[in-house]
Structure formats: structure tokens, C-alpha cells
ZABA-95363 format. One line per field, with one value per atom (N, C-alpha, C): chain; atom name; x, y negated, z. Coordinates in steps of 0.1 Angstrom, whole numbers, m for minus. Layout:
unit = A / ... $
site = CA / ... $
c1 = X / ... $
c2 = Y / ... $
c3 = Z / ... $
//
This chain:
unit = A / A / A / A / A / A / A / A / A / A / A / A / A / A / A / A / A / A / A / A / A / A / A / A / A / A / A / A / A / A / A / A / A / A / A / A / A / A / A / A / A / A / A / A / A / A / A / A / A / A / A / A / A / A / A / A / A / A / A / A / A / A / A / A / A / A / A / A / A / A / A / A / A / A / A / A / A / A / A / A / A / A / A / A / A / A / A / A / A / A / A / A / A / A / A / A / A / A / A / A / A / A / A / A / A / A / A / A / A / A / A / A / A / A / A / A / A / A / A / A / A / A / A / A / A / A / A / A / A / A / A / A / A / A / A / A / A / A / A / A / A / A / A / A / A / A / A / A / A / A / A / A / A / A / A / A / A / A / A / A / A / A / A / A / A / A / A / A / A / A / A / A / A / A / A / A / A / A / A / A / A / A / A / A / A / A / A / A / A / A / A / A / A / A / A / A / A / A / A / A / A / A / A / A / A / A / A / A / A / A / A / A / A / A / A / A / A / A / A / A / A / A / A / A / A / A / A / A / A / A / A / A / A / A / A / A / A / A / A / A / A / A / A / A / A / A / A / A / A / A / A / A / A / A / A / A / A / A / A / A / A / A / A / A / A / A / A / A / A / A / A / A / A / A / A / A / A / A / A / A / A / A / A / A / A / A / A / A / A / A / A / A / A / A / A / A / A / A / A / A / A / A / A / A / A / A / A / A / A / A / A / A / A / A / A / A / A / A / A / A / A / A / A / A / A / A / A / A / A / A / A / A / A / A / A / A / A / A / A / A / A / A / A / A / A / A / A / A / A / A / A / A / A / A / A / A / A / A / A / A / A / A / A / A / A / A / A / A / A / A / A / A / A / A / A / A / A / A / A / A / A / A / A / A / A / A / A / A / A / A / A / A / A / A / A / A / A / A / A / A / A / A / A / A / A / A / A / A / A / A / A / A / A / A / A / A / A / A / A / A / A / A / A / A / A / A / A / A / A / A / A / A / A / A / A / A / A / A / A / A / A / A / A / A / A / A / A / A / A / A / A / A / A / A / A / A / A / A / A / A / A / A / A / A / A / A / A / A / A / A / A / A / A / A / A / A / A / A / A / A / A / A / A / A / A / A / A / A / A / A / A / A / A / A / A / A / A / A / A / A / A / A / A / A / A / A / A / A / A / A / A / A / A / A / A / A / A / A / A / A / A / A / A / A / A / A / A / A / A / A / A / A / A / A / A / A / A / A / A / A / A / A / A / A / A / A / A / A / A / A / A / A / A / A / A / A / A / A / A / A / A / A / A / A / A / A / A / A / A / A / A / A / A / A / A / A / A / A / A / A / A / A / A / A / A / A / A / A / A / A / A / A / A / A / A / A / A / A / A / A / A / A / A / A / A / A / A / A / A / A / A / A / A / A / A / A / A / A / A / A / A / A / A / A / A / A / A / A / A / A / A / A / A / A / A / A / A / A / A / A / A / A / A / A / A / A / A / A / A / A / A / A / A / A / A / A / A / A / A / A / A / A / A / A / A / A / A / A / A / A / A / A / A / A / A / A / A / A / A / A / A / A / A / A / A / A / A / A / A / A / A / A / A / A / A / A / A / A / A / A / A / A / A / A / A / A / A / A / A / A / A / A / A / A / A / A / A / A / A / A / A / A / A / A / A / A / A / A / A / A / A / A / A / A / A / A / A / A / A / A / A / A / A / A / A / A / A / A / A / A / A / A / A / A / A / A / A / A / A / A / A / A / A / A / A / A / A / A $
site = N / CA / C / N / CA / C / N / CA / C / N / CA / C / N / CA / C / N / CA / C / N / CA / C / N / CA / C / N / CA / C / N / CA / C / N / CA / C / N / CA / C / N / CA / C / N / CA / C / N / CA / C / N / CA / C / N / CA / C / N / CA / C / N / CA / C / N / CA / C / N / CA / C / N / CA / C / N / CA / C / N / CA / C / N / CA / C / N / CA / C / N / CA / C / N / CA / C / N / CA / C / N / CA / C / N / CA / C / N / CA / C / N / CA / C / N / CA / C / N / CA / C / N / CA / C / N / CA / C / N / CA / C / N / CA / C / N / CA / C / N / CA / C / N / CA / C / N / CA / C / N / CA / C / N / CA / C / N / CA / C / N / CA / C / N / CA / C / N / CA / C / N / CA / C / N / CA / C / N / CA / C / N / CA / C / N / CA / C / N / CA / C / N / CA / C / N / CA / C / N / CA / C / N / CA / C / N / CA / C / N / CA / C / N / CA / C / N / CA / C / N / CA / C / N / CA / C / N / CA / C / N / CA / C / N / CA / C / N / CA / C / N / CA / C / N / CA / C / N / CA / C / N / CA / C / N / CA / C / N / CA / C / N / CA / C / N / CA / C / N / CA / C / N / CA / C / N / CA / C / N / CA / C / N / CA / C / N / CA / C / N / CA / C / N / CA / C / N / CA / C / N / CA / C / N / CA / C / N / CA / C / N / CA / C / N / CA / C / N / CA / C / N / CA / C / N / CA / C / N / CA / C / N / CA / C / N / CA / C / N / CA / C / N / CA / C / N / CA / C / N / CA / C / N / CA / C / N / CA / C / N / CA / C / N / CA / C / N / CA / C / N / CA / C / N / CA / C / N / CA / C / N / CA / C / N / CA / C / N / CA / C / N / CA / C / N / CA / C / N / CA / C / N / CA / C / N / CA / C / N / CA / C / N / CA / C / N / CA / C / N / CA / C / N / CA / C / N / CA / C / N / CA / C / N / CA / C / N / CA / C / N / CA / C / N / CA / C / N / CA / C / N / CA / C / N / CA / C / N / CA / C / N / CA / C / N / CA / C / N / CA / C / N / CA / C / N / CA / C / N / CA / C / N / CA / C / N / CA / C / N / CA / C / N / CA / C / N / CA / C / N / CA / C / N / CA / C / N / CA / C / N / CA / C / N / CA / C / N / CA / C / N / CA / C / N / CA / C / N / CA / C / N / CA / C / N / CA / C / N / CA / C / N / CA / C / N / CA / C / N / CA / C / N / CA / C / N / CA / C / N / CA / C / N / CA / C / N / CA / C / N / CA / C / N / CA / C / N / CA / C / N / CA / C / N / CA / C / N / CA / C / N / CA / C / N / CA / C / N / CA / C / N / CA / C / N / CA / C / N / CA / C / N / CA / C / N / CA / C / N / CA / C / N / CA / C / N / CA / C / N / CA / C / N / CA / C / N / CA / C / N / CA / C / N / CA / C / N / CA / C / N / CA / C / N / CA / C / N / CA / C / N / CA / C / N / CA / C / N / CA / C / N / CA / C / N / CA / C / N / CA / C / N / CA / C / N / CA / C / N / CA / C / N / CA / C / N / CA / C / N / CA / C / N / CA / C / N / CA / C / N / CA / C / N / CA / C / N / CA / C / N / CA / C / N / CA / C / N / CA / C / N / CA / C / N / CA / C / N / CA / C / N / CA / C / N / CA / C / N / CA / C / N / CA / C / N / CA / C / N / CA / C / N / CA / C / N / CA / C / N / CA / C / N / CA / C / N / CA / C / N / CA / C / N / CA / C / N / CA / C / N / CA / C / N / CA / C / N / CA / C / N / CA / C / N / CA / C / N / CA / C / N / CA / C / N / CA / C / N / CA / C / N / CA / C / N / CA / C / N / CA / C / N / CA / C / N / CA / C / N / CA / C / N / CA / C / N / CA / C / N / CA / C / N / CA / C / N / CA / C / N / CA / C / N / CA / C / N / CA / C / N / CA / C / N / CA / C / N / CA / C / N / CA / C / N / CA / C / N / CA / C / N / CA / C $
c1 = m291 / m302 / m311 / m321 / m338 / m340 / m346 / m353 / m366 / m369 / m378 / m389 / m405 / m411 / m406 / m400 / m399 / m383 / m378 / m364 / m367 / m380 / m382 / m386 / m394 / m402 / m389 / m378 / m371 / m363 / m362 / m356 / m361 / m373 / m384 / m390 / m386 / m385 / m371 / m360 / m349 / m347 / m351 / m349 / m360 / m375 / m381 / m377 / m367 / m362 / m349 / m346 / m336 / m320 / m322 / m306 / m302 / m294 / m282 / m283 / m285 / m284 / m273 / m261 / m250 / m250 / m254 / m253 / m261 / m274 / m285 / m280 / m273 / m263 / m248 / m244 / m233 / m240 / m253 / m259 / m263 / m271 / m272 / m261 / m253 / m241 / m236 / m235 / m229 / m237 / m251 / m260 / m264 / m251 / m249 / m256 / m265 / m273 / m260 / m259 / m250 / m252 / m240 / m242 / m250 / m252 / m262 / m271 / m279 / m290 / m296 / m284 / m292 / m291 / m284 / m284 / m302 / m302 / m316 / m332 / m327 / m335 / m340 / m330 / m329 / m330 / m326 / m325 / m315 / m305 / m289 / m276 / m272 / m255 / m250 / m241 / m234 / m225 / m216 / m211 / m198 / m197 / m181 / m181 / m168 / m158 / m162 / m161 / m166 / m165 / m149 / m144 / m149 / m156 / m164 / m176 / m182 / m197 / m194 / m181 / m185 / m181 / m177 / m169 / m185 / m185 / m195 / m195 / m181 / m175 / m179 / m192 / m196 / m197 / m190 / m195 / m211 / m219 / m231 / m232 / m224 / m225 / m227 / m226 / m223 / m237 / m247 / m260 / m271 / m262 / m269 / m275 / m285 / m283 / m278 / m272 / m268 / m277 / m276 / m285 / m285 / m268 / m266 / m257 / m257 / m241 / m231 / m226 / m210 / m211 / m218 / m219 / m211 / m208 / m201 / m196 / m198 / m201 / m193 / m183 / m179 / m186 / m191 / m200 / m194 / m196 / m189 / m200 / m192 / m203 / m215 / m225 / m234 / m221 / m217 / m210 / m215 / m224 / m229 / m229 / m229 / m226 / m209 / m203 / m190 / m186 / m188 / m179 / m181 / m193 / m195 / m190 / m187 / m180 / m164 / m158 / m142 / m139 / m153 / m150 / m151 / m159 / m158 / m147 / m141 / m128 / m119 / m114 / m104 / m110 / m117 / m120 / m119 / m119 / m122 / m108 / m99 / m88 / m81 / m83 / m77 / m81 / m94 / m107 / m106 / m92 / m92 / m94 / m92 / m91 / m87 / m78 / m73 / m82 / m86 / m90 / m87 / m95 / m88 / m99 / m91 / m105 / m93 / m91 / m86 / m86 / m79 / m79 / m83 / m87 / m91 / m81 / m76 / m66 / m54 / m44 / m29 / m19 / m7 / m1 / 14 / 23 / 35 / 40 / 35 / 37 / 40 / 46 / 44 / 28 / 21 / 9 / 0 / m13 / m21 / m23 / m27 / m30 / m41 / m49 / m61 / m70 / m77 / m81 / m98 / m105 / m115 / m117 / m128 / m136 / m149 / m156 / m169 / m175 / m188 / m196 / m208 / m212 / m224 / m238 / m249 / m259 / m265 / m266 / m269 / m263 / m253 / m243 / m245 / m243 / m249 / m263 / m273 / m285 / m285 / m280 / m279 / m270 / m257 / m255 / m266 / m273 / m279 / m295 / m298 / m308 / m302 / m291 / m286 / m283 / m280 / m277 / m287 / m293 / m304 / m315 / m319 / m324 / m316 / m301 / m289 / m285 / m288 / m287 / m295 / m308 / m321 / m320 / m319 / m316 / m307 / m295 / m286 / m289 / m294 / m295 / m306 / m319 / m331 / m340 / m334 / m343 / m347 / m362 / m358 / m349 / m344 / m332 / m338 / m333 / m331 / m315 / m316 / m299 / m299 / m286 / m286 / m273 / m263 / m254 / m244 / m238 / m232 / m219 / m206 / m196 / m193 / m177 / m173 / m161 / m156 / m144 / m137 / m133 / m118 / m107 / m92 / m87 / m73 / m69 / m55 / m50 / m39 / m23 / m11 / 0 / 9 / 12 / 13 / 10 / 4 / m8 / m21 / m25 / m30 / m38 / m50 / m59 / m70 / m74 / m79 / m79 / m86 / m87 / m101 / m111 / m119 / m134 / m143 / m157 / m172 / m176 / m190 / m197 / m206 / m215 / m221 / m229 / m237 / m252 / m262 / m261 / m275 / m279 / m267 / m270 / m265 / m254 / m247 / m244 / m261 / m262 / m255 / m253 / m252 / m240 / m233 / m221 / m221 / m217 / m208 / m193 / m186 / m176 / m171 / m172 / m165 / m155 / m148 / m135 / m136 / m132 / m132 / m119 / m110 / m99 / m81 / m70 / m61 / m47 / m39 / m22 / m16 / m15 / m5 / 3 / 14 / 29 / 25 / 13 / 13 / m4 / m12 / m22 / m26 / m38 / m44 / m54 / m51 / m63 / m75 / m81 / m96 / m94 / m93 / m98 / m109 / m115 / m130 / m134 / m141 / m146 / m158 / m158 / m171 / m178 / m191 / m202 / m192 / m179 / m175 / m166 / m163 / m151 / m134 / m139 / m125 / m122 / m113 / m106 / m105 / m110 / m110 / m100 / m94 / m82 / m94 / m98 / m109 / m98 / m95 / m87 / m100 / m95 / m106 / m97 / m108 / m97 / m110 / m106 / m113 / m125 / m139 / m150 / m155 / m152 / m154 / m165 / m171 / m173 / m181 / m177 / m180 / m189 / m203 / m212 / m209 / m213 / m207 / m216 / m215 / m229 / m213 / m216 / m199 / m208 / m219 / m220 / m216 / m217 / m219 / m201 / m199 / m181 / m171 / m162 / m151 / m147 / m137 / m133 / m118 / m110 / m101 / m95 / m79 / m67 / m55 / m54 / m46 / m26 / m27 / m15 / m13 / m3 / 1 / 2 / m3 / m9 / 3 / 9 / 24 / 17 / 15 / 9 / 9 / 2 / 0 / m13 / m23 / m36 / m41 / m58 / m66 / m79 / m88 / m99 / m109 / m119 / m128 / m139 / m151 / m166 / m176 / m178 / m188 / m200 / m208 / m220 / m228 / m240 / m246 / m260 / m267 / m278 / m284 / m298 / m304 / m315 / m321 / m332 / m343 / m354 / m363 / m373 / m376 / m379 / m374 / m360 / m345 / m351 / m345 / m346 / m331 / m327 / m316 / m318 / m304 / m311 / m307 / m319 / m316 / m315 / m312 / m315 / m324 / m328 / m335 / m322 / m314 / m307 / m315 / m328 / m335 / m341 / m333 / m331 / m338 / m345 / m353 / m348 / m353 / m343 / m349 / m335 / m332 / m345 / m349 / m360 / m355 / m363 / m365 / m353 / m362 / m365 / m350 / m341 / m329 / m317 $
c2 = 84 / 81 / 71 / 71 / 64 / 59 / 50 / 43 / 45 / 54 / 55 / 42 / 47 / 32 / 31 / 37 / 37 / 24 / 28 / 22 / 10 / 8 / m4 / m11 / m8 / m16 / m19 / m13 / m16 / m30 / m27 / m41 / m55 / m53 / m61 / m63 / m56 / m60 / m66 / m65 / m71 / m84 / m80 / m95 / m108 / m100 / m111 / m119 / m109 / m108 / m123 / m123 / m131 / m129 / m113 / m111 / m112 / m115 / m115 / m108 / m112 / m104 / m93 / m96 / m93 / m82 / m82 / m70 / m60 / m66 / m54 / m46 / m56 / m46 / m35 / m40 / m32 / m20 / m20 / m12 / 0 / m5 / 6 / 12 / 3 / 9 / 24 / 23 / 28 / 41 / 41 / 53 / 59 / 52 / 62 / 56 / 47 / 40 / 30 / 31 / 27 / 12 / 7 / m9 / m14 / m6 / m15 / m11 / 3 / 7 / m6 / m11 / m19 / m29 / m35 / m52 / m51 / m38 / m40 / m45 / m30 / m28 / m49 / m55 / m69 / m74 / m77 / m85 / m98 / m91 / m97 / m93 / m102 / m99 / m102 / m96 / m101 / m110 / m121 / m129 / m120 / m115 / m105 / m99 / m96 / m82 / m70 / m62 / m46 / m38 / m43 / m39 / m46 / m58 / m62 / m59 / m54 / m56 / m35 / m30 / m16 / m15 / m27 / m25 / m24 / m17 / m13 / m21 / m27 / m33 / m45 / m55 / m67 / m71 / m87 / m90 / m96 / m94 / m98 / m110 / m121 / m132 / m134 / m124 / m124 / m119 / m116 / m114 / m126 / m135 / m153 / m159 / m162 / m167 / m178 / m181 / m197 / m206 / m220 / m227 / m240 / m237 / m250 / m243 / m254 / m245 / m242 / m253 / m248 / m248 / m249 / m241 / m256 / m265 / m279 / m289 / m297 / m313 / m326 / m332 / m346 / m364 / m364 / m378 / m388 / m401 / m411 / m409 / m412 / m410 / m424 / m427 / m440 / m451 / m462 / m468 / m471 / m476 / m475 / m467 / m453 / m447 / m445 / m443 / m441 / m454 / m464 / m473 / m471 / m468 / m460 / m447 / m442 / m430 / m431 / m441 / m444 / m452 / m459 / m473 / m463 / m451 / m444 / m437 / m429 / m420 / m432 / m442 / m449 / m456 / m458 / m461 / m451 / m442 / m433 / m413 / m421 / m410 / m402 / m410 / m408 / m393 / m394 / m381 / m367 / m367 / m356 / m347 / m335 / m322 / m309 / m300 / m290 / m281 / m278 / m265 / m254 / m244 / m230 / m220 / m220 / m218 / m202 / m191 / m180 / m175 / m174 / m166 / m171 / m188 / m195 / m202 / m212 / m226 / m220 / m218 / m217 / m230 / m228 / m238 / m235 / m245 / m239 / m252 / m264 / m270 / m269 / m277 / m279 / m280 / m283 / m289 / m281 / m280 / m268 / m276 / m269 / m272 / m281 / m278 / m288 / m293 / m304 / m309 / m314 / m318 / m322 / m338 / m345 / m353 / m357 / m353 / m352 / m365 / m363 / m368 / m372 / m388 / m384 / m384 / m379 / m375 / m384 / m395 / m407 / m406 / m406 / m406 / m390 / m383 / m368 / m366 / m377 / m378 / m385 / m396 / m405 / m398 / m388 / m381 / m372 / m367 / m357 / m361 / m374 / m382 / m382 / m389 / m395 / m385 / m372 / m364 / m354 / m354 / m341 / m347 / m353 / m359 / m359 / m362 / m360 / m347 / m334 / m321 / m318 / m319 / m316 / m319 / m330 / m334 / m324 / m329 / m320 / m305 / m302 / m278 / m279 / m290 / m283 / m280 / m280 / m275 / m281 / m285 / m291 / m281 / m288 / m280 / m287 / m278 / m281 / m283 / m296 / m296 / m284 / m273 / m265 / m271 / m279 / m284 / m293 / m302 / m311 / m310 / m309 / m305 / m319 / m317 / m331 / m334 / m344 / m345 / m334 / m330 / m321 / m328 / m330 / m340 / m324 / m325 / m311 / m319 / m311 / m316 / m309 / m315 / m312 / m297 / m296 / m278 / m268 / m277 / m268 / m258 / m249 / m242 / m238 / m235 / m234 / m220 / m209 / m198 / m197 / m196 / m192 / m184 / m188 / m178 / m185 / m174 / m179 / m181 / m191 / m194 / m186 / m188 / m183 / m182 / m166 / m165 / m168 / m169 / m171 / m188 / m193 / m210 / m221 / m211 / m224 / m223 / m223 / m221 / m230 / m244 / m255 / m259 / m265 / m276 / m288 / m295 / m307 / m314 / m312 / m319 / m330 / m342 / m360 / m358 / m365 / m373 / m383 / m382 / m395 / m405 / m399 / m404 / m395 / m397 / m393 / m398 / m395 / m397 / m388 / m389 / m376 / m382 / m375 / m374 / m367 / m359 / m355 / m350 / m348 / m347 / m334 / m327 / m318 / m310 / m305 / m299 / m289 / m290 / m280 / m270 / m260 / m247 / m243 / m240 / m235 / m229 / m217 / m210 / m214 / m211 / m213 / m201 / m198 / m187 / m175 / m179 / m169 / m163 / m168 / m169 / m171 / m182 / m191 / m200 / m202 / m208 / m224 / m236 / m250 / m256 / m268 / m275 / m290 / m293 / m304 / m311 / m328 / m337 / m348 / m346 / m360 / m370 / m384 / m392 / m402 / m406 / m415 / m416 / m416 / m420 / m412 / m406 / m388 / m377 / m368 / m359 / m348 / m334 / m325 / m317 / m317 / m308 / m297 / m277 / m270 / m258 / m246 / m236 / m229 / m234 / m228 / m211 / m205 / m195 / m185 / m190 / m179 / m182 / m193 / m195 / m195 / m188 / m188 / m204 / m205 / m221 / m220 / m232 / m232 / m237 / m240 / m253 / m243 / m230 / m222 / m229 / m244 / m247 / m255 / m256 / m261 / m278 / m287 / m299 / m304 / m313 / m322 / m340 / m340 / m352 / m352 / m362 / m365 / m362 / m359 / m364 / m360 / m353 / m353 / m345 / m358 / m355 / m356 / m345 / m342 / m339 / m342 / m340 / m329 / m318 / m306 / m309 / m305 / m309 / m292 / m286 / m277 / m278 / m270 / m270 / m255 / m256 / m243 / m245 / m239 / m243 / m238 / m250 / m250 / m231 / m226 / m214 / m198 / m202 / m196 / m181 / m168 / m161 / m150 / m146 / m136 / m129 / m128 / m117 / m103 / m96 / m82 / m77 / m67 / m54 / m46 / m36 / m22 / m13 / m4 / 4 / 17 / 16 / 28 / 31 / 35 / 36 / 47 / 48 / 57 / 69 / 81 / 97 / 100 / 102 / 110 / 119 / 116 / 126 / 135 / 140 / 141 / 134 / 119 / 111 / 107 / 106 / 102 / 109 $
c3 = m771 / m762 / m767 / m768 / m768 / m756 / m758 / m744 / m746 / m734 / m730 / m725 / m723 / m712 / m700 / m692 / m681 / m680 / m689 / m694 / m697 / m708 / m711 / m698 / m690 / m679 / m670 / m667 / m663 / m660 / m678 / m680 / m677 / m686 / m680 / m666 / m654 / m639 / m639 / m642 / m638 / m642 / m660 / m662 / m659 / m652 / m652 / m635 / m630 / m613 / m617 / m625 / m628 / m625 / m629 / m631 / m644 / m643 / m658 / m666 / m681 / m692 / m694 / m690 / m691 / m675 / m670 / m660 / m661 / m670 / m671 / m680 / m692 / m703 / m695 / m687 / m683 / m676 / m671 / m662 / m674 / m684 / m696 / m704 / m704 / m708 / m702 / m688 / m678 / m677 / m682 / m681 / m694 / m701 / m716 / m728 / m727 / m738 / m750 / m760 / m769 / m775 / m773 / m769 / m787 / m796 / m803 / m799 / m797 / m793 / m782 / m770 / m760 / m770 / m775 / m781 / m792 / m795 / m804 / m790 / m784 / m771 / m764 / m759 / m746 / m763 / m770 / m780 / m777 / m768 / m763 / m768 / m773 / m773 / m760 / m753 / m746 / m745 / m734 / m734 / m730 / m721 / m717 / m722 / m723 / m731 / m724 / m732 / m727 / m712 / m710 / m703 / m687 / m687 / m676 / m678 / m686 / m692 / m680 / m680 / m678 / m663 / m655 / m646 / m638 / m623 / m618 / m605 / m601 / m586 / m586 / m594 / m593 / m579 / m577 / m567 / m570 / m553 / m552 / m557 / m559 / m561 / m577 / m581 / m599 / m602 / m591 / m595 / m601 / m595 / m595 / m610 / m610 / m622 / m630 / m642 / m642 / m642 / m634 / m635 / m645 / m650 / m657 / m668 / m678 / m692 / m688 / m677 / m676 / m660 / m654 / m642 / m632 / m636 / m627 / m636 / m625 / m636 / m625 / m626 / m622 / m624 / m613 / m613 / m602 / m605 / m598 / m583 / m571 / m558 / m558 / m556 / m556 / m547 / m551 / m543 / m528 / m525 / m512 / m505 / m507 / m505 / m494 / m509 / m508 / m498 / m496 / m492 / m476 / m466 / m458 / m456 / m465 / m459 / m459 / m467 / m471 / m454 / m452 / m440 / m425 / m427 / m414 / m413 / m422 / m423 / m419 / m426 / m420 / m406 / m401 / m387 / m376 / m383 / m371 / m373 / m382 / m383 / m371 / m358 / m346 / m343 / m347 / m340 / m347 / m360 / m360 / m348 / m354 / m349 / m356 / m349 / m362 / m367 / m376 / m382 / m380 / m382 / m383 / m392 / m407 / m417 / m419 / m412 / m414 / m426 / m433 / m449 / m458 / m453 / m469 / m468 / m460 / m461 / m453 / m459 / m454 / m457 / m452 / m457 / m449 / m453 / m441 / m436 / m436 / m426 / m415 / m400 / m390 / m383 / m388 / m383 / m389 / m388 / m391 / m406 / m417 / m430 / m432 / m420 / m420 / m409 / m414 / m398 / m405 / m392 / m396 / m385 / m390 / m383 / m384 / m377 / m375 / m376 / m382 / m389 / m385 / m381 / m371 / m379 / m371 / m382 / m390 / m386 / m399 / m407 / m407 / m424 / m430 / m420 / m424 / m432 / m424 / m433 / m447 / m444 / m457 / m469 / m468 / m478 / m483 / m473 / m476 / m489 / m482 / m488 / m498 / m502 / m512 / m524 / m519 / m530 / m535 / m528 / m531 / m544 / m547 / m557 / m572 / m571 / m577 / m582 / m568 / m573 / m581 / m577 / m583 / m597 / m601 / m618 / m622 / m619 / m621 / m625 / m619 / m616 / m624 / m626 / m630 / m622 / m607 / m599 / m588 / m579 / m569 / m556 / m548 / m541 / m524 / m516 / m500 / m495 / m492 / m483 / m476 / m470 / m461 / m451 / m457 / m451 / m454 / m444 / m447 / m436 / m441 / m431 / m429 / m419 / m418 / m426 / m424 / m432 / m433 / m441 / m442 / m447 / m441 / m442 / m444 / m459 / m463 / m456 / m455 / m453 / m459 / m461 / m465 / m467 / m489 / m488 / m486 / m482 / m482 / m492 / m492 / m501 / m499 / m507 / m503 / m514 / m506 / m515 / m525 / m540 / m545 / m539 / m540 / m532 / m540 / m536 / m536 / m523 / m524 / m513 / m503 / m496 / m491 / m499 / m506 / m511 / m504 / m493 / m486 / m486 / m487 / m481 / m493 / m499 / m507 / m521 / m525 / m541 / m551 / m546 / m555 / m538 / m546 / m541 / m542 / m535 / m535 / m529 / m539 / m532 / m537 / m522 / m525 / m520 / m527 / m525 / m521 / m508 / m500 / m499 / m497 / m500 / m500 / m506 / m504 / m505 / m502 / m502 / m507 / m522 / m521 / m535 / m536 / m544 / m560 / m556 / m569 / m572 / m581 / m586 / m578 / m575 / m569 / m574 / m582 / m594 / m584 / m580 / m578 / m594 / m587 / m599 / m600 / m610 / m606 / m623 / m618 / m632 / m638 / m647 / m654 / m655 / m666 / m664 / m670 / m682 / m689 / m682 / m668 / m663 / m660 / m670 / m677 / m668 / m662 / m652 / m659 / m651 / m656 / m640 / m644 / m635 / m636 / m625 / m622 / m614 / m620 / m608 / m605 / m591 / m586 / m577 / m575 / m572 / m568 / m553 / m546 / m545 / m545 / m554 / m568 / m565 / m572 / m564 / m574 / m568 / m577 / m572 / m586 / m578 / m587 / m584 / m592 / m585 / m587 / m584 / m590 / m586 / m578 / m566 / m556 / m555 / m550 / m547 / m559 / m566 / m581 / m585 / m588 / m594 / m584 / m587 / m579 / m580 / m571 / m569 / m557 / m557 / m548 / m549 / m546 / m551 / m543 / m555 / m551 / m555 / m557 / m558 / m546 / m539 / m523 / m525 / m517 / m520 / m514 / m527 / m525 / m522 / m508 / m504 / m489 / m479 / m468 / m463 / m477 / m469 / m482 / m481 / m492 / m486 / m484 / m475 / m484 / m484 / m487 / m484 / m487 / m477 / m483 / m479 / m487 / m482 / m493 / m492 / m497 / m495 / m501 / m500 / m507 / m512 / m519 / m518 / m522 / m531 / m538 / m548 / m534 / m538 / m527 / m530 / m542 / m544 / m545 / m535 / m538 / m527 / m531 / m530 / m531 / m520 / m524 / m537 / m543 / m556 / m549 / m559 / m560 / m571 / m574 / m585 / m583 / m591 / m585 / m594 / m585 / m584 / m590 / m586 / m585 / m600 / m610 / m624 / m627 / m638 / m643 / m641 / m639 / m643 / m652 / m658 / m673 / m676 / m689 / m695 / m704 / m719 / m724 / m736 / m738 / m747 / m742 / m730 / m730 / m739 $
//
């Protein structure tokens, strides 16, 4: 098969849409075009092995584009910051309340796996101040806060499932470590663009920014501790736009 103009213009709407080199390649693949024919065609190698480059069951989230090399990055929190948020969590532990995050956080505890304590909007603001300037360097992009939860405070044996984020709201991540108690180390899992699974430990005054919508992520190991509270933060590039594809692929000519 030849690529046709219709074929070429194609590419050139998707890629200037900002999907992925590597999907537009699995998509020609898949409609019979021969993987040097496209590598001459995009003037791309791909990054994945064939066998994903052919799989058709992408999740939506894999349409994202990368915004950074490795897709998440560990930075100490501004101390001012942090010491305000370490001085409210321990002042105000009483005010948990239990969780119920269905099909993400299990655990087999007695007590629910997780709890939260709410966050009043000043400090809600001042993270939000405080980081968005931080993302923005960070990604390359300027960004819009979309949300700031409250504490999340594991418990004993927790797990937390790998997932992606919300596409609509939660392009870029944040998650601080505010504080914990535990017996043994608590790795965050989280992939990168190739989809190579990395083990992130954090600790106190910590906090890893993260393209959460696009990378899988979780702490699919059960947390051997009392306590490991953490504060999510998200964000969106201020010119952010769901992605799409066009589906609606050239028909076969001739020249195919």
C-alpha cells in the first residue's frame, strides 16, 4: 500500500491535533500500511513494541500527549508551606471521617482503609497559589488549579488500586506527603511514557508531580503502618482541550 493525499492529510490533522506518534502508527499499521512504508511516510520510529503499537483497545487516556520526559518528577514542598499543613493535620486529627473511595482503596482492616479531613479554603487557596506556578514550570505549560482534596489519611493495609485520572480535570498531579507512621516504606507506583513501572518513596515534606491522567499510578502493595496522609492536588493546562482522533479514515482507493 501507497499513501495516498488523503492519507497524508490525515496524518497531518492528527498529528497537528496532538495525538501521539505511536498511535497514529498503530492506526496505519492496523489499515495494512507496512511499518517501514509508515516510518518513511511520519518520519517516526516508534517507541512500543509491535504488539501494542497493534493493539486497537487504547485507553482514552493514552490519547494525551506527553508533556514532560518522564512523565513525573519528586520536589521538596516550599517549607512554609508544608509546616501549615503538617501544624493543621496534627491539630485537627480528631475531624477525621471515613472514606468510601469503592474500587480504588481496599484494605482488610477493622476500620475503613481510609479517612479524610477537610481542609478549610484558605489553606485550600494558599496550596493552590503556591503550586500552580510550580506546575506550570514544571509541564511547560501555564495550567489552571481544578482541585484540591482534603487530607487522605491510609490506614493499616491499605491499597490503593493502580488507575488513571480523570481526563477531563486532572491532567497534571500533585501529591504531598504530609505526614506518616508506618513500619515499613510505601512505594507509589507509577509509569512512565514507555510504560515501565517506577517504585517513588516519599517522606514527610515530599511531593511528586505527575501527568496522573495519562500514567497509571497506585500503591498496589498493602501499607504496613498506622497512618500515611497525603494531600492531592490537580491541575489542567489553561489551553487544555479533550483529545480526540478522527476515526473517520480515508476509504481505500486505488493507490491503497
Amino acid at each position: 500500500m501507497t499513501f495516498s493525499p488523503d492519507w497524508t492529510a490525515w496524518i497531518k490533522t492528527n498529528t497537528a491535533a496532538g495525538v501521539k506518534p505511536d498511535v497514529i502508527f498503530g492506526i496505519l499499521l492496523r489499515h495494512g500500511f507496512g511499518y517501514e512504508s509508515i516510518r518513511q511516510e511520519t518520519g517516526y520510529t516508534p517507541s512500543l513494541p509491535l504488539d501494542r503499537l497493534l493493539n486497537p483497545h487504547r485507553a482514552p487516556h493514552e490519547f494525551l500527549p506527553n508533556y514532560t520526559r518522564q512523565g513525573f518528577q519528586k520536589f521538596p514542598v516550599p517549607k512554609p508551606l508544608f509546616d501549615k499543613m503538617l501544624r493543621f493535620y496534627n491539630e485537627n486529627k480528631d475531624t477525621e471521617k471515613d472514606e468510601h473511595v469503592e474500587g480504588f482503596i481496599s484494605g482488610v482492616s477493622l476500620s475503613k482503609p481510609s479517612t479524610t479531613i477537610e481542609l478549610p479554603d484558605a489553606l485550600r487557596k494558599e496550596i493552590q497559589d503556591t503550586l500552580t506556578p510550580l506546575v506550570a514550570t514544571w509541564s511547560g505549560k501555564a495550567v489552571d488549579p481544578t482541585y484540591v482534596y482534603g487530607i487522605r489519611v491510609y490506614k493499616d493495609k491499605a491499597v490503593l488500586k493502580p488507575h488513571r485520572d480523570r481526563i477531563e480535570t486532572h491532567i497534571f498531579g500533585v501529591i504531598i506527603n504530609v505526614d506518616q507512621d508506618v513500619r515499613e516504606d510505601w512505594p507509589l507506583m507509577i509509569e512512565d511514557h514507555t510504560y515501565e513501572p517506577h517504585q517513588i518513596l516519599m517522606t514527610p515534606g515530599e511531593m511528586v508531580f505527575y501527568e496522573s491522567a495519562r500514567l497509571k499510578h497506585g500503591r498496589p502493595t498493602p501499607l504496613e503502618g498506622n497512618a500515611f496522609a497525603n494531600v492531592f492536588c490537580h491541575f489542567t493546562p489553561s489551553d487544555y482541550k479533550s483529545p480526540s482522533i478522527r476515526y473517520d479514515t480515508p476509504k481505500p482507493t486505488d493507490e491503497d
